[in-house]
N, C-alpha and C positions, 0 to 999 in steps of 0.2 A: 894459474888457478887460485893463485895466492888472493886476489884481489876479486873475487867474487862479492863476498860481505860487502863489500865499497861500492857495487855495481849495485846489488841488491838495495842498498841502503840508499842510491841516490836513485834508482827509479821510485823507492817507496816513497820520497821525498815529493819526485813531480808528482806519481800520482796521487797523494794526498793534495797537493796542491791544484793541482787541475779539477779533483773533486771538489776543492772547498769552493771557487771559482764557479762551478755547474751551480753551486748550491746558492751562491751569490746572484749570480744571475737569473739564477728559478725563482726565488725571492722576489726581487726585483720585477720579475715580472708578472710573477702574480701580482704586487702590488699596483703597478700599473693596468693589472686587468682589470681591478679595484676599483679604480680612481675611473676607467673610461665608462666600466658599467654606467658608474653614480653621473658621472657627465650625460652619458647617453639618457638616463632615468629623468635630470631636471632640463634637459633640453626637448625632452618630449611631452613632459610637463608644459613649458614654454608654450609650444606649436599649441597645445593643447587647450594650455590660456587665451592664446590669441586665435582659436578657430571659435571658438565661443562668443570673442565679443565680435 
C-alpha cells in the first residue's frame, strides 16, 4: 500500500493525457467542419453560376 501515490500519480498522468488528446482532436475537428462547410458553400455557389448561364 506503500506505492499508491505512484499509482495515483501515473493514472493522473494518462488521464490528463488522453484528455489533452480528446481536446486535440475535437479541435481539429471542428476545424475541419470549418473548412467543408465553406467548401460545400462555394461549390454550391459554383453549380449555381453554372445553372444560370
Amino acid at each position: 500500500m506503500d506505492n499508491l501515490s505512484y499509482l495515483f500519480a501515473a493514472y493522473s498522468i494518462i488521464f490528463a493525457a488522453v484528455a489533452l488528446y480528446v481536446i486535440f482532436l475535437w479541435r481539429r475537428q471542428t476545424l475541419l467542419d470549418s473548412r467543408l462547410r465553406s467548401l460545400e458553400t462555394q461549390l454550391s455557389e459554383i453549380r449555381d453560376g453554372l445553372a444560370k448561364s
